[in-house]
C-alpha positions in Angstrom: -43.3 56.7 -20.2 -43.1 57.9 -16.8 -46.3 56.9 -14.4 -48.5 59.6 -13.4 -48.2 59.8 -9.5 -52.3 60.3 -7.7 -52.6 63.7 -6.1 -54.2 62.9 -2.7 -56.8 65.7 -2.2 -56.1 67.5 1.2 -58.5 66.8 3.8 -60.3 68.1 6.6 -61.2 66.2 10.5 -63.5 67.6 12.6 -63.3 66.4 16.1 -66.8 67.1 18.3 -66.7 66.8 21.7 -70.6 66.3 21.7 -71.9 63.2 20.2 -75.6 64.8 18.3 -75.9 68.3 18.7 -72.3 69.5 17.2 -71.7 66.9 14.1 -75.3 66.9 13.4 -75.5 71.0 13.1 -71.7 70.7 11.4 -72.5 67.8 8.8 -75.7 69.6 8.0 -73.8 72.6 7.2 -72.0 70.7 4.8 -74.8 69.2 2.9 -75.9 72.5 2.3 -73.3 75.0 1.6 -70.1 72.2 0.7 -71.7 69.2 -0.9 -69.1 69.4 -3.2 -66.6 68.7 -0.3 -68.5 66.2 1.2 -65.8 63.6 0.2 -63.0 65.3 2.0 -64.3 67.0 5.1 -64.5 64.0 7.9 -66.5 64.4 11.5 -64.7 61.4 13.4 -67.1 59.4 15.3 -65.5 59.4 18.6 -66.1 58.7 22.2 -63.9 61.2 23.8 -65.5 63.9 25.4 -62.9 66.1 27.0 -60.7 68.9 25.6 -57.8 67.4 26.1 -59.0 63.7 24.7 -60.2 65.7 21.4 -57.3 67.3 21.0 -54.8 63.7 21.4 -57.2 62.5 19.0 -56.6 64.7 16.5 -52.8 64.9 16.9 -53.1 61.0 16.8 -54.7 61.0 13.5 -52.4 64.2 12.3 -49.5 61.7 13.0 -51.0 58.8 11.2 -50.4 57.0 8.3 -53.7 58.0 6.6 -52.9 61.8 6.9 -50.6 63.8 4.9 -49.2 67.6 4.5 -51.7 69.6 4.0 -54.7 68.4 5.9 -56.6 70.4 8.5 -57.4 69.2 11.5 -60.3 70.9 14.0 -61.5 70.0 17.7 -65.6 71.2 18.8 -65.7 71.8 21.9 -67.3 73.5 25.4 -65.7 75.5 28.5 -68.1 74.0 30.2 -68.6 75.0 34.1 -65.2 75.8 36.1 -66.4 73.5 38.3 -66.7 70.4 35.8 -63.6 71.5 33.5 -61.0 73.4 35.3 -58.8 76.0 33.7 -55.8 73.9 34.1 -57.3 71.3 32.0 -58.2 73.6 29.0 -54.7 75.1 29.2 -53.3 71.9 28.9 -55.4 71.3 25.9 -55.3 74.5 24.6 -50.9 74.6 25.0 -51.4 71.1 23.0 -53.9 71.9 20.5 -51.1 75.3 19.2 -48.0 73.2 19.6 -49.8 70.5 17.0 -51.1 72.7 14.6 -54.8 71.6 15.4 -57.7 74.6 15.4 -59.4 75.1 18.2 -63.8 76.2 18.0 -64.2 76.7 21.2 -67.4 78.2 22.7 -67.9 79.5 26.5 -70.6 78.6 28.5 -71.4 76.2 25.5 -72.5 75.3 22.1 -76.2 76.5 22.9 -74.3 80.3 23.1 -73.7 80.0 19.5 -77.1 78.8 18.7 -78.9 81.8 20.8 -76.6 84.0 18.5 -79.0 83.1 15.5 -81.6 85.2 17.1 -80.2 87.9 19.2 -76.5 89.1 20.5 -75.9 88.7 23.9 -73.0 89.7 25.7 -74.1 88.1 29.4 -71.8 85.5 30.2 -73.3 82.0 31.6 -71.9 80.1 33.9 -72.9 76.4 32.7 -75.5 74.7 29.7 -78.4 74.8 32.7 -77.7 78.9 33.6 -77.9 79.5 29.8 -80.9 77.3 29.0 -83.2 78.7 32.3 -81.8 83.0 31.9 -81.4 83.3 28.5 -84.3 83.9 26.1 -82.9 80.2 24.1 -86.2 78.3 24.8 -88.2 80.9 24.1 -87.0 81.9 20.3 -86.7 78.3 19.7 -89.9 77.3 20.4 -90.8 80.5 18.3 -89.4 78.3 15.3 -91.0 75.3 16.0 -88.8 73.5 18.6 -90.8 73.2 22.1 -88.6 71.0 24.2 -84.7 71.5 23.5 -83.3 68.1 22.8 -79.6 68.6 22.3 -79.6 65.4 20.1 -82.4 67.2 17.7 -81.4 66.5 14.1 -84.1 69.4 13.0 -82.5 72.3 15.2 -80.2 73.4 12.0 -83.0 73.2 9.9 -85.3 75.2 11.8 -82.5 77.7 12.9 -80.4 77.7 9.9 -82.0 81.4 8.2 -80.0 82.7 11.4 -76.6 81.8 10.2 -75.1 84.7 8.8 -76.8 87.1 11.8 -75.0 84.7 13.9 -71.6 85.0 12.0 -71.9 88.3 13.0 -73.1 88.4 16.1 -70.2 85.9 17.5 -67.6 88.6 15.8 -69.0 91.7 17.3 -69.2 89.5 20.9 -66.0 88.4 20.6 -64.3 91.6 19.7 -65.8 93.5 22.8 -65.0 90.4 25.1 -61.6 90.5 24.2 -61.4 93.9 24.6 -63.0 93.7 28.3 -60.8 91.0 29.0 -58.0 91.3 31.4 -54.6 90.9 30.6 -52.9 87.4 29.9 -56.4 85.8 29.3 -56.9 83.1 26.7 -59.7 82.0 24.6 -61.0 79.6 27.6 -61.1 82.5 29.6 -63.5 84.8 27.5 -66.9 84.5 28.2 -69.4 84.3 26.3 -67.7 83.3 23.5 -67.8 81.3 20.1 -65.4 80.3 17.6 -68.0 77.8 15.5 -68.2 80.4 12.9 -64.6 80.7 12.1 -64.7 76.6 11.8 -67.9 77.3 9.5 -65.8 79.7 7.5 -62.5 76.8 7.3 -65.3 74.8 5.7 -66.2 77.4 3.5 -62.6 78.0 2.0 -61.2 74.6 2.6 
């Protein structure tokens, strides 16, 4: 009688660029809308901080031993300012990230854009975290819901945001549809601004 061969289940790597804020707002996500998946959706502790060291990361482990056909790989990150991450640097990551199969949820200025989404759409671009956090009404709706001082390592701010999800799925659509629209010719996702792609990572998790 012929052995039955294990199925490996497929699974999922989420690569943040920031160390509290993204995985803690991602693997709280989890916990409440894909328990079940728990076992096979992975957020990589990791040092790396740049687009381009996310992105080799995630390659690295696509190519590895541990990982087969079928798995889905994902890299969190920021535009951040032009002048701390240059365009060059997040085509380079961007050209890698597409060649290696390896999704990309970027958002432009920052992660904070998608997180003012849970209260309002905005289509003002920002041109770092600082611009966005001192002109944008951020601090204000947050400490409307019970967070006074922003603390990007805050492992309540999904909790107390977290009724705003699906207004902010929404939002980031509309927003992105008009800023791609407005766009001029040639640009890439690194050049629209504002812009989010956390919720199409939030809707991977949701069908993976």
């Amino acid at each position: 009688m012929a052995a039955h061969k294990e199925v490996l289940s497929n699974k999922m790597y989420i690569f943040c660029e920031g160390a509290k804020t993204e995985p803690l707002y991602i693997s709280s996500y989890i916990e409440e809308f894909a328990k079940n998946k728990s076992k096979v959706i992975f957020i990589p502790k990791t040092r790396k901080n740049t687009p381009v060291q996310l992105v080799d990361e995630a390659i690295n482990k696509k190519n590895s031993k541990e990982s087969v056909d079928g798995d889905v790989f994902w890299v969190v990150y920021d535009r951040e300012s032009v002048v701390k991450y240059p365009r060059a640097k997040h085509k380079e990551a961007w050209d890698k990230a597409n060649k290696n199969g390896i999704n990309v949820a970027i958002s432009n200025v920052c992660f904070e854009f998608w997180v003012l989404l849970h209260f309002e759409e905005v289509t003002q671009p920002y041109s770092s975290f600082l611009d966005l956090m001192s002109n944008s009404n951020l601090k204000e709706k947050l400490k409307a819901v019970g967070i006074k001082d922003y603390d990007k390592g805050s492992d309540e701010l999904y909790f107390r945001i977290r009724k705003g999800i699906e207004n902010a799925r929404k939002r980031a659509d509309r927003v992105n549809k008009s800023i791609i629209l407005s766009s001029k010719k040639g640009s890439e996702e690194y050049d629209y601004s504002p812009y989010t792609k956390v919720h199409n990572l939030l809707d991977a998790i949701d069908k993976f």
